[in-house]
N, C-alpha and C positions, 0 to 999 in steps of 0.2 A: 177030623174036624174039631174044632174049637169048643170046649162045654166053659157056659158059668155053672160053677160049682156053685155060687151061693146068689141068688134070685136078689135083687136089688130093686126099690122102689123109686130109687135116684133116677129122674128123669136126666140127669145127665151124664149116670154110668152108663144109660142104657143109649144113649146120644154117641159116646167116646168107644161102647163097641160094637155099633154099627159103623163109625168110621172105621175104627182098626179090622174089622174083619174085611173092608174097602182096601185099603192099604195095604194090607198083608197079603191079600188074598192069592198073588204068584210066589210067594215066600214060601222056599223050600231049604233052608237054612237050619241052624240050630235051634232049639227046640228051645221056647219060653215061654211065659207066663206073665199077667198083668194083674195086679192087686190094685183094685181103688181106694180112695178115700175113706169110703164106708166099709171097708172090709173087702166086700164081696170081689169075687176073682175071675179070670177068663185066662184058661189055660190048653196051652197042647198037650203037656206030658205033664202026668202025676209029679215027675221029676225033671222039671225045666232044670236048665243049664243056668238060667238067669230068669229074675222078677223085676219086669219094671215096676216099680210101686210108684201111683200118678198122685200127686198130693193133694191135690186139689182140680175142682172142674173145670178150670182154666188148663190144666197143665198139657192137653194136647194140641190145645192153640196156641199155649207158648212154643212149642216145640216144631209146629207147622203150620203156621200162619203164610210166614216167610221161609221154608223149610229152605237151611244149611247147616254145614258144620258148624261154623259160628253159636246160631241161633239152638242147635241142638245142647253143643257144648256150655251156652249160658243158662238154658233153662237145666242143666242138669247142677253146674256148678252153685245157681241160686238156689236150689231146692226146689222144681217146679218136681221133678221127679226125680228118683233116685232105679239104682240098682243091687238090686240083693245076686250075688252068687258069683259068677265069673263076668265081670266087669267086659273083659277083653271080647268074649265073645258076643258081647251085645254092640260091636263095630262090625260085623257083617250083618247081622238086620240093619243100622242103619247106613251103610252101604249099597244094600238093596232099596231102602226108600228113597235116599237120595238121587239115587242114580238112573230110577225107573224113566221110562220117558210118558209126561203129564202133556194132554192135548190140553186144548183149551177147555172144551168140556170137562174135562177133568178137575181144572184149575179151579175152574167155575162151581161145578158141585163142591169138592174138598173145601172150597173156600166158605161157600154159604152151611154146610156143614160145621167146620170150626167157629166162624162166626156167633151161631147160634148156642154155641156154649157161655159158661157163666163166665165173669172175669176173672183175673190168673189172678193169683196170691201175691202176697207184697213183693218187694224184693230188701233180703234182710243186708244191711252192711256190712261190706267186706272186702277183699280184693277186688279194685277195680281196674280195666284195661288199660293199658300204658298210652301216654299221653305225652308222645315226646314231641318238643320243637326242636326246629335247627336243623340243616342240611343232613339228610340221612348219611351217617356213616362219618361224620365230622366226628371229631375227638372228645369235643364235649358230651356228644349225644351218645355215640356209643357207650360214653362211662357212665352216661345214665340207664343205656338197655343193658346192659351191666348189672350195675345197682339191683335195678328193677326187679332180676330174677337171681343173683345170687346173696344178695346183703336180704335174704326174707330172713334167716335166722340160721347161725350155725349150728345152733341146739336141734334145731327141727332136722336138718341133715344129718345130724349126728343118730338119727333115730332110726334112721334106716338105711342108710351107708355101710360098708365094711370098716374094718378099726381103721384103718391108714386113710379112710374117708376118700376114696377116690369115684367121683361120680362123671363116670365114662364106661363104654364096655368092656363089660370083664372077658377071659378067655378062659375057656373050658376046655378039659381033657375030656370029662363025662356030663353029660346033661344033670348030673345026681349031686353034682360036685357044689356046695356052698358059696357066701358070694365073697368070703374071707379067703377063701381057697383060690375062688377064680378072679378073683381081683391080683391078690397075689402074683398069681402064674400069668397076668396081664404084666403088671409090671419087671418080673423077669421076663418076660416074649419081648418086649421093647427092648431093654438091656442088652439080650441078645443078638436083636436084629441089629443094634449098633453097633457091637461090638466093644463094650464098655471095657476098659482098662484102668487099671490104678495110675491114678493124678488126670485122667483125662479131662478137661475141663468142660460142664455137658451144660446149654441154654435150654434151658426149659419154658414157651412164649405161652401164656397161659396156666401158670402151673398151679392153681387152684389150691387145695388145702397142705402142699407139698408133699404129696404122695410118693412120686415119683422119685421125687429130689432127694430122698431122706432113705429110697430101697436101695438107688443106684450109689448115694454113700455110705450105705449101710455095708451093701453085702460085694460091691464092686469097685470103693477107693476111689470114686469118681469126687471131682468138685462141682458141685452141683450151683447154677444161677440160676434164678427165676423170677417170672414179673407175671402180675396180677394187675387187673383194674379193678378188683373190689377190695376194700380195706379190711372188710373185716376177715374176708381169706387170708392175709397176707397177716392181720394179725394172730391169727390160730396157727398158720403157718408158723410163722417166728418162735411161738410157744412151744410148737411140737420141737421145731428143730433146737431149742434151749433145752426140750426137757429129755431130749435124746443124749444128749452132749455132742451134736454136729456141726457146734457154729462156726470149728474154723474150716466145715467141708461146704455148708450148703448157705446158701443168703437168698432173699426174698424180699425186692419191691415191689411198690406201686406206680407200675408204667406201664404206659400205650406203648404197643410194638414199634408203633413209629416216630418213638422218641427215645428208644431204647439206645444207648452210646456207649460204647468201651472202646479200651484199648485194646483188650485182647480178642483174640479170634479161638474162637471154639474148636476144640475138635469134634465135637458133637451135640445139633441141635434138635432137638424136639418138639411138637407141638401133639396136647391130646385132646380133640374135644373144644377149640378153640377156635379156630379160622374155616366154622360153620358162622362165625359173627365178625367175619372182614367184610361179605360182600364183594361179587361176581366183580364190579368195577376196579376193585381195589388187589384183585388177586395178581395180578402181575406185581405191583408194588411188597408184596407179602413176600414172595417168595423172592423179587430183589433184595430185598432188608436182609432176610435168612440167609441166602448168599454171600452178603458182603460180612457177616458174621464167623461163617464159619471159614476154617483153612483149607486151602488145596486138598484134595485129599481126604477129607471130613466125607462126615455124611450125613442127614437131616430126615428124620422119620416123621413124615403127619399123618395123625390119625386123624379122621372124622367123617360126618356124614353127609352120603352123597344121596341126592334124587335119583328115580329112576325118569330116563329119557320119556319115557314111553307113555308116563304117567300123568295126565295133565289132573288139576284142581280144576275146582266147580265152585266157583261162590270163595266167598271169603274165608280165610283160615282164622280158628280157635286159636292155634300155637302164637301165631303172629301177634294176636293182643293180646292174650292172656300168659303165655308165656314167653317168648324167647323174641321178645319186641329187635324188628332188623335184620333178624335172621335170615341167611339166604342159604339154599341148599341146590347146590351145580349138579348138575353129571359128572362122572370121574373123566370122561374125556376133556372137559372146560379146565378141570385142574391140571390135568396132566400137559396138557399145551400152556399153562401160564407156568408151569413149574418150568418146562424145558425151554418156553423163550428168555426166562431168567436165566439160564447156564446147565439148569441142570440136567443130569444124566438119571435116568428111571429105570433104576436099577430091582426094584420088585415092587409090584402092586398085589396085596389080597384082599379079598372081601372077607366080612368075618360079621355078616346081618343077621346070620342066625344065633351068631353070640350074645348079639345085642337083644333080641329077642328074651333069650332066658337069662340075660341080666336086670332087664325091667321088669319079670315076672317075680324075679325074685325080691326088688324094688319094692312093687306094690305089692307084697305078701308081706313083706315088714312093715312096708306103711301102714298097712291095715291091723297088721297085730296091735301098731301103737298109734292106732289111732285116736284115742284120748288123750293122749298124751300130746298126740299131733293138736288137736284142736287147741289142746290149752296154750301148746303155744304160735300158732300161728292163725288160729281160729277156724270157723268151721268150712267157710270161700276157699280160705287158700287148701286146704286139708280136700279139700272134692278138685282145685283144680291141677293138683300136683297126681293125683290117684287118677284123674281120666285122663290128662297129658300121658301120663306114664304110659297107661293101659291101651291110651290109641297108640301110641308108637309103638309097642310091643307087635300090635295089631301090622299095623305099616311095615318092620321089618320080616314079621311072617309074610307079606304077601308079596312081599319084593319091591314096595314102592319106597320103600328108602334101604340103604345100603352102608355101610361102613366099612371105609376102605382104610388099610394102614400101609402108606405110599415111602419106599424109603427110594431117596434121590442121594446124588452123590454126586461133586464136587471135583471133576477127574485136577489130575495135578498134571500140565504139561501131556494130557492123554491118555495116564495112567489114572486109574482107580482104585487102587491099590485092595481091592478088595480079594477076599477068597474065592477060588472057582465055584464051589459049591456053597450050597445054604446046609449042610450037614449039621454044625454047630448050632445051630437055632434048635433043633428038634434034641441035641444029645442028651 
């Protein structure tokens, strides 16, 4: 059972943990602890996993007034409370409170309960939730939910990134392995899977800080294209690729996929971490573009993430406004039939969610080391809402509700494929 360590005279600690022992009380989960305002504490284990620390006497009526993710995720990102210790694991307790199922009686008490607490704390300025007009998924507006979440700062990414700055999942040999390492060994895995060759000419649709663009001409002769919708990626891009000496292998604009025009046809196209922001309506069109792109014979790797079927949402999503405004996330089955009504051939599907897993933990162990640093430059909103985004998706790929597949399709020529029998080379 449950001890306050330290005796509180606050009638409204002692109000917030008569509710929580209410709340929690089928909660057989990881073990934590609750610091108030005033100090005083209510704990399971001498050594919780995680302290919620509630800032004020309002902060569990912020939090469950109107209890969802949403509503969780803004009273933590304002500072109604915080969490001390392993962030990640404080998404299964609220998983179990979200999820319980509340009669009306229930509704009823928890309600006149929170009610009767004092009002919640200011809310300080900061990041606030995206605010687009215009036909969802229109060109304008995507290049606004774009902006939105990756023009916050290159410096701030720069902070906890790997050096080549590639923010997608890395791929591991060993769970021990670094994210320099495993970022790395990502962008040779793709190299691989395509089978990159000297002068090959590779579209990269999405290529963000040119990670990719700059490995696959680095160490593989490729010529590398790429197009961004944020400027300022496309500027730091250009930078790296000037201060590498790569300009005459790799180039980098500012275009929408589907304004993207050349003369030439690619031998190899890529996307990593990008056409999570086409939208389910739009994916037949995605994967026609990439098609008419590349040559007979080519072949086209997408990486990104997939829902699970199985999973439905309750209430409104945190990510949706606070981060990744537009975002739509398929089953792999929805892709896989828009990919093949386009022409293509699915030539290998893998999942790789537990990568992604221990590439955000390693994400927000960096975040957190520089987290002063974070604040100072993006301030103290965005700095909690990039560290809980991170930490619930960590969360989500542990438990199988989201997934990450890396889908390579192929281009047959007249009914050939010209590909190898086996996958040997990818692993030599």
């Amino acid at each position: 059972m449950p001890t306050q360590i330290q005796v509180s005279k606050d009638s409204d600690v002692r109000a917030s943990v008569r509710l929580l022992e209410e709340l929690t009380a089928d909660y057989r989960g990881r073990s934590f602890a609750v610091r108030f305002w005033d100090g005083s504490e209510w704990n399971y284990l001498e050594q919780p996993q995680f302290t919620f620390v509630l800032k004020h006497p309002g902060s569990l009526r912020s939090m469950f007034l109107s209890p969802s993710e949403l509503t969780l995720g803004e009273a933590f990102i304002y500072d109604d409370f915080d969490v001390e210790g392993d962030l990640e694991a404080a998404f299964e307790l609220g998983d179990s409170l979200l999820s319980r199922g509340y009669s009306l009686l229930d509704k009823l008490k928890f309600g006149g309960m929170l009610t009767r607490l004092s009002g919640q704390g200011g809310r300080p300025n900061g990041r606030s939730g995206a605010d687009l007009t215009g036909a969802v998924h229109s060109k304008e507006r995507d290049r606004k939910a774009v902006a939105y979440h990756y023009d916050v700062s290159s410096e701030f990414y720069s902070l906890w990134l790997d050096r080549q700055m590639v923010y997608s999942c890395a791929y591991f040999k060993s769970a021990r392995d670094g994210i320099d390492t495993a970022q790395a060994q990502k962008l040779d895995y793709i190299c691989r899977k395509l089978r990159l060759r000297p002068g090959d000419r590779l579209l990269d649709l999405g290529c963000g800080w040119g990670g990719l663009l700059m490995h696959a001409a680095r160490n593989y002769g490729a010529k590398g294209f790429g197009i961004t919708l944020s400027i300022p990626q496309a500027k730091m891009a250009r930078q790296r690729i000037r201060e590498e000496g790569l300009e005459d292998q790799c180039r980098v604009d500012v275009c929408d996929y589907r304004d993207f025009e050349s003369s030439l046809e690619f031998d190899k196209v890529v996307s990593v971490g990008m056409f999570e922001h086409v939208g389910e309506a739009l994916l037949p069109e995605y994967f026609h573009l990439a098609w008419l792109r590349l040559r007979p014979g080519g072949v086209f790797l997408n990486h990104g993430i997939a829902s699970c079927a199985a999973f439905k949402r309750k209430g409104p999503s945190f990510i949706d406004k606070y981060v990744f405004p537009d975002g739509e996330l398929v089953p792999i089955d929805t892709t896989l039939r828009a990919a093949a009504s386009s022409g293509f051939e699915v030539r290998d599907v893998e999942n790789l969610r537990e990568h992604y897993a221990l590439t955000l933990r390693l994400w927000v162990n960096r975040l957190e080391d520089k987290g002063n640093q974070a604040r100072e430059i993006v301030g103290e909103t965005t700095y909690r809402v990039w560290r809980l985004y991170m930490s619930g998706s960590a969360h989500a790929f542990t438990t199988g509700r989201l997934n990450l597949y890396q889908v390579l399709l192929s281009k047959p020529d007249h009914g050939k494929s010209h590909l190898r029998l086996t996958r040997e080379d990818w692993y030599g």
